[in-house]
Every structure is written in structure tokens, then in C-alpha cells.
Biopython code that builds the backbone (N, CA, C, O; Angstrom):
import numpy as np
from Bio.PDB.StructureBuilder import StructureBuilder

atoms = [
    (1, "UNK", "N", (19.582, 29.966, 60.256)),
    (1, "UNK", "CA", (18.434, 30.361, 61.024)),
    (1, "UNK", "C", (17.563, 31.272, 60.157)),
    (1, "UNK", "O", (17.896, 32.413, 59.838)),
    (2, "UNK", "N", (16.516, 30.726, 59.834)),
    (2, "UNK", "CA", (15.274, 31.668, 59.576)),
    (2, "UNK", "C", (15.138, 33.341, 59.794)),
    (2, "UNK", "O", (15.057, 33.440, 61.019)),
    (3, "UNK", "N", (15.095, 34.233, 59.425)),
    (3, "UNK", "CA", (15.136, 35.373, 59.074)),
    (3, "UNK", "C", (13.325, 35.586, 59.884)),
    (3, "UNK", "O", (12.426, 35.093, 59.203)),
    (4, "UNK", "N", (12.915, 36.233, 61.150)),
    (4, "UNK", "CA", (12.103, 36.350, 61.491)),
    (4, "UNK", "C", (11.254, 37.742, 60.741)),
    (4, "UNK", "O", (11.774, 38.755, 60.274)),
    (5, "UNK", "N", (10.025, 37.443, 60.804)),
    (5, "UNK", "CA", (8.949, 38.276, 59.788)),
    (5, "UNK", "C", (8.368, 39.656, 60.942)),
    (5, "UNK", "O", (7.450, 39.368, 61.710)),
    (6, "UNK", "N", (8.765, 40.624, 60.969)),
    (6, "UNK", "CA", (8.430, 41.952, 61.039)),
    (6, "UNK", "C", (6.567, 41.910, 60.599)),
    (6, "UNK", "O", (6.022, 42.165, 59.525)),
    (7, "UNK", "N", (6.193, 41.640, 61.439)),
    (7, "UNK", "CA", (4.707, 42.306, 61.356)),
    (7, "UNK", "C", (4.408, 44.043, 61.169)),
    (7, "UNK", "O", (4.443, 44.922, 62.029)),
    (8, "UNK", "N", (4.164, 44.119, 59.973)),
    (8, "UNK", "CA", (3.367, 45.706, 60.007)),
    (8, "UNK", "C", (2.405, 45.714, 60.887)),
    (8, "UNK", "O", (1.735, 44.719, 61.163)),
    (9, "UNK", "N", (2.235, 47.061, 61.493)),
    (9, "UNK", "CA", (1.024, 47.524, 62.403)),
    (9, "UNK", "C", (0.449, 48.637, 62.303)),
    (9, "UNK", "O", (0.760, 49.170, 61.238)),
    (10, "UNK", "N", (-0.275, 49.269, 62.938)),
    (10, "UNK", "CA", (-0.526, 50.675, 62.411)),
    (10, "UNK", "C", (0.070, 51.671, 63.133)),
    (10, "UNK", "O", (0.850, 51.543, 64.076)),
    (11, "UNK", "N", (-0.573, 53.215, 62.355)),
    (11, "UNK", "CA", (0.430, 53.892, 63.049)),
    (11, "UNK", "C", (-0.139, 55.200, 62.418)),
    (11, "UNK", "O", (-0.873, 55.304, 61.435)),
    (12, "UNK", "N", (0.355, 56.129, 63.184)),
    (12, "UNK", "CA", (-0.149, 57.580, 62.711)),
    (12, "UNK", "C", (-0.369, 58.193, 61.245)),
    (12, "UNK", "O", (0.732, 58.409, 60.739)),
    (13, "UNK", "N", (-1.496, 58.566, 60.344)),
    (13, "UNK", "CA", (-1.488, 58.972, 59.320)),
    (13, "UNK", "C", (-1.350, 60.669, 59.383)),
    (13, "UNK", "O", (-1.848, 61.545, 60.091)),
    (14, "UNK", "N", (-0.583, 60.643, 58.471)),
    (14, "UNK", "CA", (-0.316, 62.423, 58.091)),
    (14, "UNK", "C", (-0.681, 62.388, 56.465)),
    (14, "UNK", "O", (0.329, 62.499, 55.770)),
    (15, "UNK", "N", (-1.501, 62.301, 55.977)),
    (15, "UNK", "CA", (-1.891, 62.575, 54.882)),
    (15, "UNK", "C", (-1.085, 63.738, 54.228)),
    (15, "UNK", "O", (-0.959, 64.777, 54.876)),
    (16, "UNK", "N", (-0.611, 63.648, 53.169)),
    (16, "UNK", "CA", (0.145, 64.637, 51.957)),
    (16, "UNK", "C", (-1.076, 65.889, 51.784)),
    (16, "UNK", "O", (-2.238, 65.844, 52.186)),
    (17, "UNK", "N", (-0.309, 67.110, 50.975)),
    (17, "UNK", "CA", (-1.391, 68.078, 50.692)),
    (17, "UNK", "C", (-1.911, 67.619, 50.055)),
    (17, "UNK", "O", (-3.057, 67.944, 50.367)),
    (18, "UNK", "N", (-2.021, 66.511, 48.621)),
    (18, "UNK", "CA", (-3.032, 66.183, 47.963)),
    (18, "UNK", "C", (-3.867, 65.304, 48.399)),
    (18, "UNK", "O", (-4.638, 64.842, 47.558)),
    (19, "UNK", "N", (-3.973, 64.819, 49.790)),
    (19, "UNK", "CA", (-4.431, 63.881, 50.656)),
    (19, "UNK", "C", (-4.093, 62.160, 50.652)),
    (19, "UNK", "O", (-4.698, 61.293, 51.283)),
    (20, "UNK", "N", (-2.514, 61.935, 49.398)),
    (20, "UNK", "CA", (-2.349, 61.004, 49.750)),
    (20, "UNK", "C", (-1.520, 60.903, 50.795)),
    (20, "UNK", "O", (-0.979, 61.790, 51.456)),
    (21, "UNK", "N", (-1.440, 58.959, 50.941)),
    (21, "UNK", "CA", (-0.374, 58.687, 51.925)),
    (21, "UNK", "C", (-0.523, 57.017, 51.652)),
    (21, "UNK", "O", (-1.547, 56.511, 51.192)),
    (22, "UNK", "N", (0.797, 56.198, 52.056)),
    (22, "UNK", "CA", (1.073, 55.289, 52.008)),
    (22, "UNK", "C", (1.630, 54.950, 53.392)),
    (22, "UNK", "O", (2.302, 55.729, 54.069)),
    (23, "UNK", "N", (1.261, 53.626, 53.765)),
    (23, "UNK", "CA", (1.906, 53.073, 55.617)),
    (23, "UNK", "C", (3.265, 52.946, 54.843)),
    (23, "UNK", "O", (3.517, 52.479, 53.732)),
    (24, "UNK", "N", (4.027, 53.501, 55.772)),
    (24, "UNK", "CA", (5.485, 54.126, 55.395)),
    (24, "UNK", "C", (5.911, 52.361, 55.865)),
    (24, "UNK", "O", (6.902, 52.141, 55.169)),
    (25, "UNK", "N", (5.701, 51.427, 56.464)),
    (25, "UNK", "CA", (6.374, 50.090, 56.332)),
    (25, "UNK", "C", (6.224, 49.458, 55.340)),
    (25, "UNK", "O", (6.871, 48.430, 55.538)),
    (26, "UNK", "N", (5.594, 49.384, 53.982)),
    (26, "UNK", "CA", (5.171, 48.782, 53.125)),
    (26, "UNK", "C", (6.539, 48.711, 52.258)),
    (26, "UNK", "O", (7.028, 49.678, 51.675)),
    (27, "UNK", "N", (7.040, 47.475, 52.274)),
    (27, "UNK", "CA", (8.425, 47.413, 51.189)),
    (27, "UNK", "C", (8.392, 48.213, 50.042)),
    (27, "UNK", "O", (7.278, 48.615, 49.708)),
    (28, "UNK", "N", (9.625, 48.627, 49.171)),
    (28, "UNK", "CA", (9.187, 48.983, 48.150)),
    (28, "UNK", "C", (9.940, 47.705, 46.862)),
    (28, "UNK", "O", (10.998, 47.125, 46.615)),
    (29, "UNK", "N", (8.478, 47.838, 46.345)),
    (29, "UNK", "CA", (8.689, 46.919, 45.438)),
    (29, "UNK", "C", (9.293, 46.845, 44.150)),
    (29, "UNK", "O", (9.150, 45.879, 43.401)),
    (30, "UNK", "N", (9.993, 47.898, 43.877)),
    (30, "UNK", "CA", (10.796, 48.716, 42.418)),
    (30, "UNK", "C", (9.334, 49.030, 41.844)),
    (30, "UNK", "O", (9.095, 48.769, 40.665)),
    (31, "UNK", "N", (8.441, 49.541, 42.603)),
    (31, "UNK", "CA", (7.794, 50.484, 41.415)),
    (31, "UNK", "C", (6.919, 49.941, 40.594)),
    (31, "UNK", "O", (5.908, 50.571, 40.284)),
    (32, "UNK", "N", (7.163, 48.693, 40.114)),
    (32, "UNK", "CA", (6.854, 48.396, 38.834)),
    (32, "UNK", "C", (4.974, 47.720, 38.762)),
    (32, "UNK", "O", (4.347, 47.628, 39.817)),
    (33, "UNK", "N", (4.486, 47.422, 37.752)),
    (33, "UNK", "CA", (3.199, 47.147, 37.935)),
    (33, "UNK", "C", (2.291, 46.119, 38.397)),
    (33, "UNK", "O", (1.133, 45.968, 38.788)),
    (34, "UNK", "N", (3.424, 45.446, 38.154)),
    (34, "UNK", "CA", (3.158, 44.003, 38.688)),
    (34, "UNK", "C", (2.512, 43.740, 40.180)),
    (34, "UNK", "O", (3.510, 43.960, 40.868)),
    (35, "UNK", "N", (1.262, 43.342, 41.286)),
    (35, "UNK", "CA", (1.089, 43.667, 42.038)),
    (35, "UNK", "C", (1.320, 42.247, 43.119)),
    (35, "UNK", "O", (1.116, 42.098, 44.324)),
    (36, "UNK", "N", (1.900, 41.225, 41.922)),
    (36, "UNK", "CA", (1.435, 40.154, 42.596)),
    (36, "UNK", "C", (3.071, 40.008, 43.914)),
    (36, "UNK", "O", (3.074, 39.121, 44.767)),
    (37, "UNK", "N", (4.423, 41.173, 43.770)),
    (37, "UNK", "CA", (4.737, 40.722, 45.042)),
    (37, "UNK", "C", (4.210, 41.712, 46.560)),
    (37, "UNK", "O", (4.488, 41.707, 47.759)),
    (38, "UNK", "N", (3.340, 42.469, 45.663)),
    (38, "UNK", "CA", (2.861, 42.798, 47.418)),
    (38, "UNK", "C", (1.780, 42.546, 47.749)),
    (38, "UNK", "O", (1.267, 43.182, 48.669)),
    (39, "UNK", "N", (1.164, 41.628, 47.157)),
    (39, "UNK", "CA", (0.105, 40.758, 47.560)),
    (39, "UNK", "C", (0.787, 39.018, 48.262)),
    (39, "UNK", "O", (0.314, 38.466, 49.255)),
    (40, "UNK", "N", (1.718, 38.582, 47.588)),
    (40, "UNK", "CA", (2.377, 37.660, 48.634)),
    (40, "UNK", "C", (3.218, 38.261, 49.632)),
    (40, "UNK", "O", (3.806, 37.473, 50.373)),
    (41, "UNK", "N", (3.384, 39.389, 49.792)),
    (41, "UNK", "CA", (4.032, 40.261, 50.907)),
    (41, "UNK", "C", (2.512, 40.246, 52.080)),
    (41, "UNK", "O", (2.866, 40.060, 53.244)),
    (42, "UNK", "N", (1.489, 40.355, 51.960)),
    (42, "UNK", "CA", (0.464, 40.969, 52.840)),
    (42, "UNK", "C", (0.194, 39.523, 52.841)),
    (42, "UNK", "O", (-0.614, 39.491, 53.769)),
    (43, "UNK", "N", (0.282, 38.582, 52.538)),
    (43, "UNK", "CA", (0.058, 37.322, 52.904)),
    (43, "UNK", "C", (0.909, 36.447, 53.909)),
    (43, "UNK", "O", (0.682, 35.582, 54.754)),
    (44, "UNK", "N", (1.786, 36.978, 53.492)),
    (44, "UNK", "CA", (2.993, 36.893, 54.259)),
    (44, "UNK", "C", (3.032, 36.897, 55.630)),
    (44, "UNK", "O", (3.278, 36.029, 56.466)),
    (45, "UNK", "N", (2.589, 38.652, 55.711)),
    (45, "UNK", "CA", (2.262, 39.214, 56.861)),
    (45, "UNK", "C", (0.329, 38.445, 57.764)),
    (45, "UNK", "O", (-0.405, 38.789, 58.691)),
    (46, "UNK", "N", (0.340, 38.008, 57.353)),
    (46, "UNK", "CA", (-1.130, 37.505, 57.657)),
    (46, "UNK", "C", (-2.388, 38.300, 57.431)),
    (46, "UNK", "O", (-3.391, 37.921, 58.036)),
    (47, "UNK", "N", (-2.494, 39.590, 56.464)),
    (47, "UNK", "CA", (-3.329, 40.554, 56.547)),
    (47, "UNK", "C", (-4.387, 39.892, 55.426)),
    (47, "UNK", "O", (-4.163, 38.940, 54.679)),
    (48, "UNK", "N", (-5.533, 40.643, 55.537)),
    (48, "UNK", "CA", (-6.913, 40.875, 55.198)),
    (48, "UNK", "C", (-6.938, 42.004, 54.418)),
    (48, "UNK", "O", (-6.879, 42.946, 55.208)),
    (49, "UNK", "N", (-6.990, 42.398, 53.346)),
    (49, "UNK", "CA", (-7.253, 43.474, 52.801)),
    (49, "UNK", "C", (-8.711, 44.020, 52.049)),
    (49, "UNK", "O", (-9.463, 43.153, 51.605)),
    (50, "UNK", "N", (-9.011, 45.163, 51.943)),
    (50, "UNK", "CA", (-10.158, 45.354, 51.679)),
    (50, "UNK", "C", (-10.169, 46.924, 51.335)),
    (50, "UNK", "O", (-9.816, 47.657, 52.258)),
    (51, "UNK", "N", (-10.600, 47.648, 49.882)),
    (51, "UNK", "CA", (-10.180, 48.677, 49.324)),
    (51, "UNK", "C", (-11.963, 49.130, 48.730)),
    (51, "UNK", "O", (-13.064, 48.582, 48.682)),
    (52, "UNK", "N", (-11.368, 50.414, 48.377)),
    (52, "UNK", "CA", (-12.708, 50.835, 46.959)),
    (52, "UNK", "C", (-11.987, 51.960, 46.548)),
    (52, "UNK", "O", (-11.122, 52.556, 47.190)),
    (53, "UNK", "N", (-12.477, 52.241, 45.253)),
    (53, "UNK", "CA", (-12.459, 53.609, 45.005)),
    (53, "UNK", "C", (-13.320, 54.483, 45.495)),
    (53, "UNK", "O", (-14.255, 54.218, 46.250)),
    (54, "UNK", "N", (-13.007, 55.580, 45.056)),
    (54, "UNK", "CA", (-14.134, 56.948, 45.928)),
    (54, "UNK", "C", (-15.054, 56.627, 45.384)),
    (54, "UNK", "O", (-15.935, 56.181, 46.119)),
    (55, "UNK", "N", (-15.396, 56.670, 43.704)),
    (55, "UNK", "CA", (-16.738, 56.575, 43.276)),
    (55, "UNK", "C", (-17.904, 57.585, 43.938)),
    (55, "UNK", "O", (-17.347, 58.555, 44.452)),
    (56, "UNK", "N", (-18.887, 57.617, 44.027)),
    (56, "UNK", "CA", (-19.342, 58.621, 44.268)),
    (56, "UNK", "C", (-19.711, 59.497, 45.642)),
    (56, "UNK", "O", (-20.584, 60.325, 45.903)),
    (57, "UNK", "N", (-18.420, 58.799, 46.517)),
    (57, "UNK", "CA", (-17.953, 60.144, 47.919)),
    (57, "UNK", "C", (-17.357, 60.883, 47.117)),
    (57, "UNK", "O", (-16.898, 61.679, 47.936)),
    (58, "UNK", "N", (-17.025, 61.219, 46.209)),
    (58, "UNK", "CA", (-16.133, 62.420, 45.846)),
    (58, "UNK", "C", (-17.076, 62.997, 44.550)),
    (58, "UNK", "O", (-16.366, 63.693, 43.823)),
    (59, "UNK", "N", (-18.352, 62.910, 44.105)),
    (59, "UNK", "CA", (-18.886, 63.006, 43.126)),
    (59, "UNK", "C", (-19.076, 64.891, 42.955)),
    (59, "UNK", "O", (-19.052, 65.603, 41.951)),
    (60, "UNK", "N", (-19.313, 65.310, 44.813)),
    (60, "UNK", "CA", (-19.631, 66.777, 45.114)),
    (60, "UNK", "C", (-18.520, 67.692, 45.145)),
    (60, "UNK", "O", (-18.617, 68.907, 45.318)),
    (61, "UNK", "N", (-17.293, 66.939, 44.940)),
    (61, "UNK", "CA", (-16.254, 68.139, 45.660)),
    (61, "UNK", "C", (-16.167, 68.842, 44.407)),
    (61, "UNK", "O", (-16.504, 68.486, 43.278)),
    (62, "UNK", "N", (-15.552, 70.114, 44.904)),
    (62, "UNK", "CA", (-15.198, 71.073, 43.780)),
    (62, "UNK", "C", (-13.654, 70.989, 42.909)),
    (62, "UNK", "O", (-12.596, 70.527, 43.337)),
    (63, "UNK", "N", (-13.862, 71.445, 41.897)),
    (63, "UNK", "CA", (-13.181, 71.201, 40.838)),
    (63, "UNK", "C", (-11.545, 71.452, 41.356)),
    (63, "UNK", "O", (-10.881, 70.811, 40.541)),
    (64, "UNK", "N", (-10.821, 71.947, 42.115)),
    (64, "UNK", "CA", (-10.021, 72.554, 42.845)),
    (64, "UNK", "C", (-9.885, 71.541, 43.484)),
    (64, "UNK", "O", (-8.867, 71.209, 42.878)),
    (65, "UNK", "N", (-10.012, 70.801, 44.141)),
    (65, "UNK", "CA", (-9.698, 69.754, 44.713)),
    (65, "UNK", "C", (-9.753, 68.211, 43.856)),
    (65, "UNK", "O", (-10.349, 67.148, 44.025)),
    (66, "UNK", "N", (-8.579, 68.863, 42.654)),
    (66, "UNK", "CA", (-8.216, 67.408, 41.828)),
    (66, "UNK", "C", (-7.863, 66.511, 42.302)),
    (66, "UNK", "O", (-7.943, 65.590, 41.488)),
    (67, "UNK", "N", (-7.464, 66.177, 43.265)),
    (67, "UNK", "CA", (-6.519, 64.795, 44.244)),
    (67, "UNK", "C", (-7.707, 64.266, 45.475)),
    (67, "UNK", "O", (-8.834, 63.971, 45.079)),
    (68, "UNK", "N", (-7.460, 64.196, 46.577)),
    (68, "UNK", "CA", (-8.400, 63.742, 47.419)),
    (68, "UNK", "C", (-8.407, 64.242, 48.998)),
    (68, "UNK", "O", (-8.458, 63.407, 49.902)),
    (69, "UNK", "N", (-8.352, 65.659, 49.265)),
    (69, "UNK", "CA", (-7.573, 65.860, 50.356)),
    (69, "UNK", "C", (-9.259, 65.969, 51.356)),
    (69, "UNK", "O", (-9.356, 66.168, 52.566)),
    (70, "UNK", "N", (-10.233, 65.793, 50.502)),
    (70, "UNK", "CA", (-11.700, 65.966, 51.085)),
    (70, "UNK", "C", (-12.288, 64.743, 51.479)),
    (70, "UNK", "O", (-13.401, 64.786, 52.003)),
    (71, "UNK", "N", (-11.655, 63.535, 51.292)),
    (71, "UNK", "CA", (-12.391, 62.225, 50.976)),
    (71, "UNK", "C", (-11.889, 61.737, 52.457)),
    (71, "UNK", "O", (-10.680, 61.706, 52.683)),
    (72, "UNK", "N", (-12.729, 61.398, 53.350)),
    (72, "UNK", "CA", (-11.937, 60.984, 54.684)),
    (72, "UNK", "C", (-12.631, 58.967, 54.509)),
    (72, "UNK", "O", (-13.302, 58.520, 55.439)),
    (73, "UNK", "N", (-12.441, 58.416, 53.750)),
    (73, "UNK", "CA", (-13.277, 57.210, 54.087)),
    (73, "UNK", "C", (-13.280, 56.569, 55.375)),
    (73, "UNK", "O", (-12.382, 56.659, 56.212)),
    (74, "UNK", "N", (-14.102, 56.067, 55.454)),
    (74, "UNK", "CA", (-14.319, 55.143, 57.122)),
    (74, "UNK", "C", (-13.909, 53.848, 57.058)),
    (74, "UNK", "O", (-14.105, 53.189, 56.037)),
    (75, "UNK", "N", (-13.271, 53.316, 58.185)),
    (75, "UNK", "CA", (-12.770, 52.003, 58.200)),
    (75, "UNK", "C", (-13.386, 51.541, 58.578)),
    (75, "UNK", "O", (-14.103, 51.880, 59.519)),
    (76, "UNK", "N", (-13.360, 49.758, 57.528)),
    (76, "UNK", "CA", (-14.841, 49.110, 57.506)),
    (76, "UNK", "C", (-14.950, 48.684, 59.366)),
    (76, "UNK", "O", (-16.017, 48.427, 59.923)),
    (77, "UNK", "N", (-13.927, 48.695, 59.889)),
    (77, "UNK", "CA", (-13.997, 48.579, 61.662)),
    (77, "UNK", "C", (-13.269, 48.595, 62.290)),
    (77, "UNK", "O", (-12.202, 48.960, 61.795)),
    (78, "UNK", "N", (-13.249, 48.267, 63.672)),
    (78, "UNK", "CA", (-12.140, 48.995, 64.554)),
    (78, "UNK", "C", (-10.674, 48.049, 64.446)),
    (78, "UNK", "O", (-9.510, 48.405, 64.634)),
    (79, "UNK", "N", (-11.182, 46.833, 64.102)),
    (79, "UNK", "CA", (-9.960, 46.208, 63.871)),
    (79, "UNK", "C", (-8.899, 46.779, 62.177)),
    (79, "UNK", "O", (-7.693, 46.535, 62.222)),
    (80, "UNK", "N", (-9.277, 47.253, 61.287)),
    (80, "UNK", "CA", (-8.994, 47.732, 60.329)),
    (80, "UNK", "C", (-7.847, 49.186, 60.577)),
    (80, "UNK", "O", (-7.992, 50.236, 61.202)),
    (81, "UNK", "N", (-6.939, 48.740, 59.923)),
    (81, "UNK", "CA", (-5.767, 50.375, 59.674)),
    (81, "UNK", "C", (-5.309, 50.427, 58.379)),
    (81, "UNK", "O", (-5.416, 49.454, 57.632)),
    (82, "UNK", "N", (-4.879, 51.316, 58.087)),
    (82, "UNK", "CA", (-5.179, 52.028, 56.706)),
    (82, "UNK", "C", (-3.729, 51.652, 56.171)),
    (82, "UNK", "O", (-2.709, 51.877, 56.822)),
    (83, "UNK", "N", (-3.745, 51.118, 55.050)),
    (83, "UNK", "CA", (-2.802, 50.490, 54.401)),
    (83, "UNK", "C", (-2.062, 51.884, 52.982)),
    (83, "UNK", "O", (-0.986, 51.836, 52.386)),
    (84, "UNK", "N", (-3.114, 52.885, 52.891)),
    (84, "UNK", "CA", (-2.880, 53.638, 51.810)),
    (84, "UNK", "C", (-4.225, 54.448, 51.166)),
    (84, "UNK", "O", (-5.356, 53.963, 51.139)),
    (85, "UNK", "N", (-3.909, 55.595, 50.727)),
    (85, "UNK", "CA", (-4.559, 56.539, 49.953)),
    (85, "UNK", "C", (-4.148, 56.628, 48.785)),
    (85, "UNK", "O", (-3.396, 57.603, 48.772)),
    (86, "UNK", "N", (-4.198, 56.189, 47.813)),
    (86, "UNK", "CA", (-3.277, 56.600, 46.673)),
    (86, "UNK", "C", (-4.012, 56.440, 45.364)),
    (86, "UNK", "O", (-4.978, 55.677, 45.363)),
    (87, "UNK", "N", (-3.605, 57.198, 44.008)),
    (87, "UNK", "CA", (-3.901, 57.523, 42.696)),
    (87, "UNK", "C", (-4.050, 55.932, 42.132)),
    (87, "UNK", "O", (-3.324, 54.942, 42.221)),
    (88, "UNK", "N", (-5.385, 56.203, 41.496)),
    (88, "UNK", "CA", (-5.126, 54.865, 40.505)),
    (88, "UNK", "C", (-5.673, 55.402, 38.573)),
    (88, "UNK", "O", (-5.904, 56.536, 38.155)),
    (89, "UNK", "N", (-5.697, 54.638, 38.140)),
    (89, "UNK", "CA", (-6.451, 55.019, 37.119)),
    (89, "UNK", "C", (-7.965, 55.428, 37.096)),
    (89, "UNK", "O", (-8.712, 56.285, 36.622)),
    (90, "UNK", "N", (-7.977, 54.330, 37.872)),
    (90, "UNK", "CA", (-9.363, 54.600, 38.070)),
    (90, "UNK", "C", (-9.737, 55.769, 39.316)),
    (90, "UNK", "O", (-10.753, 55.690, 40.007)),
    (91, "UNK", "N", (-8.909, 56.637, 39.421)),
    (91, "UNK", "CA", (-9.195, 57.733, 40.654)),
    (91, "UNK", "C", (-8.852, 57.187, 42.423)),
    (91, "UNK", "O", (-8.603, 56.068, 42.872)),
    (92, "UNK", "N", (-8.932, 58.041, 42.848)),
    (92, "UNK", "CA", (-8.369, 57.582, 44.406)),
    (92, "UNK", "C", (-8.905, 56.409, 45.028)),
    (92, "UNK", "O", (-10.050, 55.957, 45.009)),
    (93, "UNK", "N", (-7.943, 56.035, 45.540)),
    (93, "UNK", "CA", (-8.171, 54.736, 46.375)),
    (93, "UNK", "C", (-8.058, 54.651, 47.240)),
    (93, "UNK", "O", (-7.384, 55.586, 47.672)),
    (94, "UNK", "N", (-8.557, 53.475, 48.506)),
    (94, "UNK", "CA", (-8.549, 53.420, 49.628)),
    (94, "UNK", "C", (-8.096, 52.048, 49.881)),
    (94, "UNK", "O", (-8.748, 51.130, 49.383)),
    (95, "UNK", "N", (-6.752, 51.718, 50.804)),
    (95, "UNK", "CA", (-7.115, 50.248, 51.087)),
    (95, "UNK", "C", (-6.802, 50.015, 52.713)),
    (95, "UNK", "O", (-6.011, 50.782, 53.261)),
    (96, "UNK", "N", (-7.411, 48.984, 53.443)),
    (96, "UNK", "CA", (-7.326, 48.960, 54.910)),
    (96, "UNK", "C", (-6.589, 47.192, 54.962)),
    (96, "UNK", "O", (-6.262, 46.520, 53.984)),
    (97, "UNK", "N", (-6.506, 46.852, 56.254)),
    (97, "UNK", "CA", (-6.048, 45.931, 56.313)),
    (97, "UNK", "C", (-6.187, 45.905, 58.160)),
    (97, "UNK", "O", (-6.228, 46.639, 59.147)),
    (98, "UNK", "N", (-6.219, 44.497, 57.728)),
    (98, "UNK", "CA", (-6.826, 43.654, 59.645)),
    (98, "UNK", "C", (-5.655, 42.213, 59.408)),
    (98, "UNK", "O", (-5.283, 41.705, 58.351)),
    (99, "UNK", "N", (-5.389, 41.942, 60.482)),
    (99, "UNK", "CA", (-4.492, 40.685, 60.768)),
    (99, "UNK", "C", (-5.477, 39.198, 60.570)),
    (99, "UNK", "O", (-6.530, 38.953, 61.159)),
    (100, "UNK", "N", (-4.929, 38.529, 59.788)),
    (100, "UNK", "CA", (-6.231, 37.462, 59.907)),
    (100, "UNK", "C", (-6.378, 36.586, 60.575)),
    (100, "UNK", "O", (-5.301, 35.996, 60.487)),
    (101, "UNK", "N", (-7.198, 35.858, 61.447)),
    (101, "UNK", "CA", (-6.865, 35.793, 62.889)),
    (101, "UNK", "C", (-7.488, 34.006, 63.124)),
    (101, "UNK", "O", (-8.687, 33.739, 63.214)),
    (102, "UNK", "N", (-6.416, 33.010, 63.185)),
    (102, "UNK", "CA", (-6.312, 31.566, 62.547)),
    (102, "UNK", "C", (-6.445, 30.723, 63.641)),
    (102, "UNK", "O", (-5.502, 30.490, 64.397)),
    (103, "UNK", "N", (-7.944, 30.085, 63.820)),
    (103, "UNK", "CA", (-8.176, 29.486, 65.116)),
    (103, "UNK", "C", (-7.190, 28.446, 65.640)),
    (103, "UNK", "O", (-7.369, 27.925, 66.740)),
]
sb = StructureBuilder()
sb.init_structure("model")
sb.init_model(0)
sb.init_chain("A")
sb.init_seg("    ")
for serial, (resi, resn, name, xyz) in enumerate(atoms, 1):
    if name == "N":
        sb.init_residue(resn, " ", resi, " ")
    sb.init_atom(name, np.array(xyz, "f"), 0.0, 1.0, " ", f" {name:<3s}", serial, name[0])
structure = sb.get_structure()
């Protein structure tokens, strides 16, 4: 018998002092860099994803606030929940996610 699929959903964010946070259901994938199994993981799950960096919402904050605990981004809509806050190279990130919804 088939092993039934656990839909992620959303759920309360408590942002870290440096203002990250990750949806605490998100498998862990050993870490490593490779992104392509949690992108067939969110496919999996039927999700929509959709991210940016801060870029220039964070252009004003003060120097003291190295991480992102100022950056509140908006979800692109009400169907959208927040998949993660987290460090990239390229500076903080944002990614959301919606169920994709298959006539």
C-alpha cells in the first residue's frame, strides 16, 4: 500500500532574533546544496512557489541590523504562506507558497 502524502499547510511564524525562520514541516534534506530534492518535494506536495530577495526593502536599515529582523515582506496574497526567511548569498530571502489548484 502506497505511503499517503502529508500535505504541508501553514502555520504560526515566530521569526528567530535575526528574523529568520523556516516552516518547521519542510523535510530536511542533509543540508547539502543541491536544491533539486526540495523542489521535487514542493511538487510533490502540489505547491506554487514564489520568492525575492530584499533588494532594496532593506536598502534603509541601519547597520546594526545585519540579518533581517526589520524586513516584514508582504504575501503576494491571501492564498500564499510563508515557506521561509532565510540567508542566501545573495542576502535575505523570502519564499511563499499556495497549493496549485488542478481543474
Amino acid at each position: 500500500m502506497p505511503e499517503e502524502t502529508v500535505l504541508i499547510q501553514p502555520v504560526a511564524v515566530a521569526r528567530d532574533r535575526d528574523g529568520w525562520w523556516y516552516h518547521p514541516d519542510i523535510p530536511d534534506f542533509g543540508g547539502g546544496e543541491d536544491p533539486a530534492p526540495y523542489f521535487a518535494w514542493t511538487k510533490e506536495q502540489g505547491l506554487e512557489l514564489k520568492g525575492w530577495h530584499s533588494g532594496d526593502e532593506l536598502e534603509d536599515l541601519p547597520d546594526e541590523d545585519a540579518a533581517c529582523t526589520a524586513w516584514n515582506p508582504e504575501s503576494p496574497g491571501p492564498e500564499w504562506f510563508l515557506m521561509g526567511i532565510f540567508d542566501t548569498d545573495d542576502g535575505p530571502y523570502v519564499q511563499w507558497a499556495r497549493r496549485v489548484v488542478t481543474p
